[in-house]
C-alpha positions as CSV (number, residue, x, y, z in Angstrom):
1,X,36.0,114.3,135.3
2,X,37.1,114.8,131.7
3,X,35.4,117.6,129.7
4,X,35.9,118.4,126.0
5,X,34.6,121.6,124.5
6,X,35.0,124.6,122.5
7,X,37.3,127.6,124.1
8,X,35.2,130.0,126.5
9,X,36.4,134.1,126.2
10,X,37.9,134.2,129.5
11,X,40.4,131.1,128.9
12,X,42.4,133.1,126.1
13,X,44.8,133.5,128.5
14,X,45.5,129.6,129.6
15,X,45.3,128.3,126.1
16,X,48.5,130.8,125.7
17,X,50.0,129.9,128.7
18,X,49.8,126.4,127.4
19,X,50.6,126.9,124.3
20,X,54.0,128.7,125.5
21,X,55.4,126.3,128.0
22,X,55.0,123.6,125.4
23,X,56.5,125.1,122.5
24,X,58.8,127.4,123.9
25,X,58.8,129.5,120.8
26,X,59.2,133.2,120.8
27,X,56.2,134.4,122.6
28,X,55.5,136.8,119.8
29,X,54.7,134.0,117.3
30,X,51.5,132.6,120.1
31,X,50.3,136.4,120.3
32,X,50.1,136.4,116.6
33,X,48.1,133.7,116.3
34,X,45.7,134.9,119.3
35,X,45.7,138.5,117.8
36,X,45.0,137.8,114.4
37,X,44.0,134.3,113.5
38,X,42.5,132.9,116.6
39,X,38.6,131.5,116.0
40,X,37.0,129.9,119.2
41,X,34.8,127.7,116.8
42,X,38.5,126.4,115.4
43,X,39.7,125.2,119.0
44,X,38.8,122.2,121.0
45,X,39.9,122.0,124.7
46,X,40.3,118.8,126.8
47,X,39.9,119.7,130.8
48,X,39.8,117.6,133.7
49,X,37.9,118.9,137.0
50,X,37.4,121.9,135.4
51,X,41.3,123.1,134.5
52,X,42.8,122.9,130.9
53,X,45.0,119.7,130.4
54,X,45.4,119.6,126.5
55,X,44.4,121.9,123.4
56,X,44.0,121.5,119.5
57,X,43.2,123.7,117.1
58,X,41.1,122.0,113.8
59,X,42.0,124.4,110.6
60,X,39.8,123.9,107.6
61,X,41.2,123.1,104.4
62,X,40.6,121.7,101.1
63,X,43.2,119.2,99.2
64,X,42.8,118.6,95.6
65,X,42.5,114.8,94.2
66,X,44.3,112.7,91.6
67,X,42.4,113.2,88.8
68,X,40.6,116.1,89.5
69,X,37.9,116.7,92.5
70,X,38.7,118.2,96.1
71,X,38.3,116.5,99.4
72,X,37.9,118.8,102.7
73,X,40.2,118.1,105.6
74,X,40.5,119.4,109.2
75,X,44.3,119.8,110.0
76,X,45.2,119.0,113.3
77,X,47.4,122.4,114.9
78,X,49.0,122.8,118.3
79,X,48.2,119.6,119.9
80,X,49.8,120.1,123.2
81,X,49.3,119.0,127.1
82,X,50.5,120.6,130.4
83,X,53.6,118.4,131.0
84,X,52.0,117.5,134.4
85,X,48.9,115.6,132.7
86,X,51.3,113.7,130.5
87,X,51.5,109.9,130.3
88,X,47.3,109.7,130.6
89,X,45.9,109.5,127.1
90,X,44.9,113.2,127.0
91,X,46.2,113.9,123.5
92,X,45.1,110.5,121.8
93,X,41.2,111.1,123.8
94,X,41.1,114.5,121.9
95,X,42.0,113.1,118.8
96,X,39.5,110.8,118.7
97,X,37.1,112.8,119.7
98,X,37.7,115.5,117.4
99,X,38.0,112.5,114.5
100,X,34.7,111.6,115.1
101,X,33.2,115.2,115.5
102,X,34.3,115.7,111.9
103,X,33.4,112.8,110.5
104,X,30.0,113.7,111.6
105,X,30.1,116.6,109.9
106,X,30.6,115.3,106.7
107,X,34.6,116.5,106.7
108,X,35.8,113.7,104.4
109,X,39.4,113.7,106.3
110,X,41.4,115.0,108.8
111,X,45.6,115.6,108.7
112,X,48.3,116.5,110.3
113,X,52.0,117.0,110.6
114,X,53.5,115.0,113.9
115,X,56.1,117.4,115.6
116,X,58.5,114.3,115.7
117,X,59.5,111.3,113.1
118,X,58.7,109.0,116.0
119,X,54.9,110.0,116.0
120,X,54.0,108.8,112.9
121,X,54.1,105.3,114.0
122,X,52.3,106.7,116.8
123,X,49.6,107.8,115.1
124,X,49.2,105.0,113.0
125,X,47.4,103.6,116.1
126,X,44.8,105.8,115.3
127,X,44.5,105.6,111.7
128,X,46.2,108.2,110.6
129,X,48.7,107.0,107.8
130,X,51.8,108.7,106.4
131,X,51.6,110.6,103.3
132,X,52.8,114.3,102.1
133,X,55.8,113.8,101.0
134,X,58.3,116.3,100.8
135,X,62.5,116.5,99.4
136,X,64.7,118.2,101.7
137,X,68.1,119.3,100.4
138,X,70.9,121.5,102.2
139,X,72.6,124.1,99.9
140,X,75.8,126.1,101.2
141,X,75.9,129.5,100.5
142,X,79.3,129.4,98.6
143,X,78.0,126.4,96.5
144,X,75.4,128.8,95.1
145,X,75.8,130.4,91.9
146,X,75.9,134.1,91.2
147,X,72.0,135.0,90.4
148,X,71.4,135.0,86.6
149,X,70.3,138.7,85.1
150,X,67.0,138.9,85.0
151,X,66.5,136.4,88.3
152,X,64.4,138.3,91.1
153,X,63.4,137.2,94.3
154,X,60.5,139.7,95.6
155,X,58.1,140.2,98.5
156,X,54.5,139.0,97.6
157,X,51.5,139.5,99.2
158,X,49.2,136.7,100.4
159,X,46.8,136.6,98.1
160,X,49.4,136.9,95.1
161,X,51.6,134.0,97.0
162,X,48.7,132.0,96.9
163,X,47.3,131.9,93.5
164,X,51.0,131.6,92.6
165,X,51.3,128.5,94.4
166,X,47.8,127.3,93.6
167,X,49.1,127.8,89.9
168,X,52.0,125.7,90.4
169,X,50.4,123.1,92.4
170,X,47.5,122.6,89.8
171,X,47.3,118.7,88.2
172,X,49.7,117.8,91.9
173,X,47.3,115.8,94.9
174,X,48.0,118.7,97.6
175,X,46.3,121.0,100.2
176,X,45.2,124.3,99.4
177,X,44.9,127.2,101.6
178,X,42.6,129.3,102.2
179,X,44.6,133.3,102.0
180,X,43.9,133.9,105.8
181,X,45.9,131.1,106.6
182,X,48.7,132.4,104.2
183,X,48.3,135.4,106.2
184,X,49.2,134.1,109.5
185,X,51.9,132.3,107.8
186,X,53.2,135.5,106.3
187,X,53.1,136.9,109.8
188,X,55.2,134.0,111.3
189,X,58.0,134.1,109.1
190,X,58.2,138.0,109.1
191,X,58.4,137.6,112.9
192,X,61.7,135.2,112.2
193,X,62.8,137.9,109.9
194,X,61.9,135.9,106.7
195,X,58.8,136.8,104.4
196,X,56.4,135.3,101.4
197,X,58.8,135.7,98.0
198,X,57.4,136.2,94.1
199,X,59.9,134.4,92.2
200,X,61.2,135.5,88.4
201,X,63.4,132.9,86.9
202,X,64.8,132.6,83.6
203,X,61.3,133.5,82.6
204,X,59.5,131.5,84.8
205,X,57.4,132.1,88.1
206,X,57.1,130.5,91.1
207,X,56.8,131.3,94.7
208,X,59.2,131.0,97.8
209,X,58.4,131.1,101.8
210,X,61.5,132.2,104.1
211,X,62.5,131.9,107.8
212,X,65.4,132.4,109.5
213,X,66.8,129.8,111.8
214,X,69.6,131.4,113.5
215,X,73.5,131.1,113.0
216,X,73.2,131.7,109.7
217,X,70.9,128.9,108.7
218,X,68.0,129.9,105.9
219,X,64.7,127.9,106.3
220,X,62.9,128.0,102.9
221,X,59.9,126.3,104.1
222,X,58.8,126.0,100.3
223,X,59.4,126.3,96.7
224,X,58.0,126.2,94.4
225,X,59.6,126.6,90.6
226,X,60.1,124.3,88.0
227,X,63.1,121.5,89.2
228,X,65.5,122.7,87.3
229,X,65.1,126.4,88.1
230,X,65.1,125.4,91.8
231,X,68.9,125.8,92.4
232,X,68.8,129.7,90.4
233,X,65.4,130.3,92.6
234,X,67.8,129.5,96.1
235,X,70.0,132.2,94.4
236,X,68.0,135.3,93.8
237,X,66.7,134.3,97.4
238,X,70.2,134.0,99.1
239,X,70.1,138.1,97.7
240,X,67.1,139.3,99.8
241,X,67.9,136.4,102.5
242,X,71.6,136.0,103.1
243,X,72.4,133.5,105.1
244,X,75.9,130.7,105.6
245,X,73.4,127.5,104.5
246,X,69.7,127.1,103.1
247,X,67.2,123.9,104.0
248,X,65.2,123.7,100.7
249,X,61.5,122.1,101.1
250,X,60.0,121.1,97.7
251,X,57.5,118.6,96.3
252,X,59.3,115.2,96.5
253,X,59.0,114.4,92.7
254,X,60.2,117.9,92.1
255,X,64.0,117.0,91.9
256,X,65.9,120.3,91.6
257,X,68.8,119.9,93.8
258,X,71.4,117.2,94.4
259,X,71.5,115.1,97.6
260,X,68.1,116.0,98.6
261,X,65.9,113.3,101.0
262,X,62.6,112.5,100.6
263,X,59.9,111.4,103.3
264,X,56.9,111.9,105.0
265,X,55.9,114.7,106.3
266,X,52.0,114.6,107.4
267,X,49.7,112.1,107.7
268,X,46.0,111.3,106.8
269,X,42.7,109.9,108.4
270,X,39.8,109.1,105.8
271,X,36.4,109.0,106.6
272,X,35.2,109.0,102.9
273,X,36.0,105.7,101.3
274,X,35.4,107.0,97.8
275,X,37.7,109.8,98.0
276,X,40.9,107.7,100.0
277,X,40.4,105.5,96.9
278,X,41.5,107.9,94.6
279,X,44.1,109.7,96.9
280,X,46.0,106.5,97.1
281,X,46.1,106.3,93.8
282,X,48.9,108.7,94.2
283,X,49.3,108.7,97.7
284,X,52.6,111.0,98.3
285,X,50.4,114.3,98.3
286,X,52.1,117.7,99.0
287,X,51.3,119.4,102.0
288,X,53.9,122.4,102.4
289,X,52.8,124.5,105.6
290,X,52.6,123.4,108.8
291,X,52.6,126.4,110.7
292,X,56.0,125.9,112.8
C-alpha cells in the first residue's frame, strides 16, 4: 500500500539516511539542512507498507512577471528514492501528487531544476516545461586580469546579498528568495569553503555566490554585475577565492564573458493560465539557486 504524507518527528533520521545514499554529498551539507532549515510542513514523503521509498521537499517562492506582477511557485528540492524502489513510478506519483496539492492551494506554479539534462524531456511528460535560462562560461585563472584599484570582492550577509540581488534582478522575469533560503545557501557554500560575496566594480555593485569544487576548480554559482563588469567581478573574486579555473553562472542575456553557453536550467508547471501567459511572453526566466 502506497501512503503519501507529511514527515512524522521520529523519521528525521530516515529522510537523512535517504537523502545521503542518494546524493552522496558530504554528510555535513544534509545535517545543515535538518539543523537549520528543515520544516516538516515543507516535506512530503511517499511510503509503501509503511517504510519510506521517496522524499521531496516543496520550498516556497515568489518569481516576478514580465511586465510587472509576481506569481508564487513551489520548487521541487531533493526528489530522491531508495535505489531498491526504483523503476516503479515512485518519483513521477509524488510529483503529481504534490502538483495537484498545490494547485489546490491556489500556488499558481510549481518548478524545478532536474539533477540531469536528460530529465527535462522527462519531465515534459508531466507538464513541466523548460525555461530558466542560464550562460555558463569557463575562465582560466591566468586568463584573468590583474583586479582594477578600487575592485573589491567582500563577504555579505544574507539579507544584504539579497536585496543586492533583488536590485539587480529588478525589470528581469526571475525567482526571488525569501532571506532564509539565502541563509541555507550561505551555509552550503561556506561548508565547500566558498561564501555569499558584495561586489565593488569600477563603481558598480553587484553580488557573487562561491563554491569550491575541488582540484582547483571555482564554482561561482552566480553573478550578478553588469556584462561588461562581469570579467573584472571574476577578478576581485579569484583574490578572496583562488582557484586554477572558475565556472561562471549568469543571466543568459547578460553576455559578459566570451565562449559562454546558454541553456535551460529549470523547468515550469502552470496552474494559472493568466499568469503563464505573460511569463511566456519572455519565457527564458532566471532562476540562479538550486541548492546543490
Amino acid at each position: 500500500m502506497i501512503e503519501i504524507r507529511p514527515p512524522r518527528p521520529e523519521e528525521v533520521q530516515a529522510q537523512k539516511d535517504l537523502w545521503n545514499a542518494v546524493f552522496q554529498e558530504d554528510p555535513r551539507c544534509t545535517d545543515w539542512f535538518y539543523a537549520h532549515f528543515y520544516r516538516p510542513e515543507d516535506m512530503v514523503l511517499l511510503l509503501e507498507n509503511g517504510e519510506l521509498a521517496t522524499m521531496m521537499a516543496v520550498l516556497p517562492q515568489t518569481m516576478s512577471l514580465p511586465g510587472g506582477g509576481t506569481a508564487s511557485a513551489g520548487y521541487f528540492f531533493s526528489l530522491c528514492t531508495w535505489p531498491r524502489f526504483r523503476g516503479r513510478g515512485f518519483s513521477r506519483h509524488i510529483i503529481l501528487y504534490v502538483s495537484q496539492m498545490l494547485k489546490d492551494r491556489g500556488v499558481d506554479c510549481a518548478i524545478g531544476v532536474p539533477g540531469q539534462p536528460s530529465l527535462f524531456n522527462h519531465y515534459k511528460t508531466m507538464d513541466r516545461l523548460p525555461t530558466f535560462y542560464i550562460r555558463i562560461a569557463e575562465v582560466e585563472k591566468r586568463d584573468l586580469p590583474a583586479p582594477a584599484p578600487g575592485d573589491l570582492a567582500r563577504p555579505a550577509e544574507p539579507a544584504v546579498y539579497n536585496a543586492i540581488r533583488d536590485r539587480l534582478l529588478e525589470g528581469i522575469p526571475s525567482v526571488h528568495y525569501p532571506t532564509d533560503q539565502i541563509c541555507y545557501q550561505e551555509g552550503l557554500c561556506r561548508l565547500l569553503g566558498g561564501g555569499l560575496f558584495r561586489l565593488e566594480v569600477d563603481g558598480a555593485e553587484g553580488c557573487a555566490l562561491v563554491e569550491y569544487e575541488g582540484d582547483g576548480h571555482v564554482l561561482i554559482k552566480e553573478l550578478l554585475l553588469p556584462p561588461e563588469q562581469i570579467l573584472r567581478g571574476v577578478a576581485a573574486l579569484a583574490v578572496q577565492c583562488p582557484g586554477l579555473r572558475y565556472q561562471v553562472r549568469t543571466p543568459a542575456r547578460w553576455e559578459g564573458l566570451p565562449g559562454g553557453i546558454v541553456r535551460p536550467y529549470g523547468d515550469i508547471r502552470w496552474f494559472n493560465r493568466e499568469k503563464q501567459e505573460r511569463w511566456e511572453q519572455d519565457p527564458q526566466g532566471y532562476l540562479g539557486l538550486a541548492f546543490d
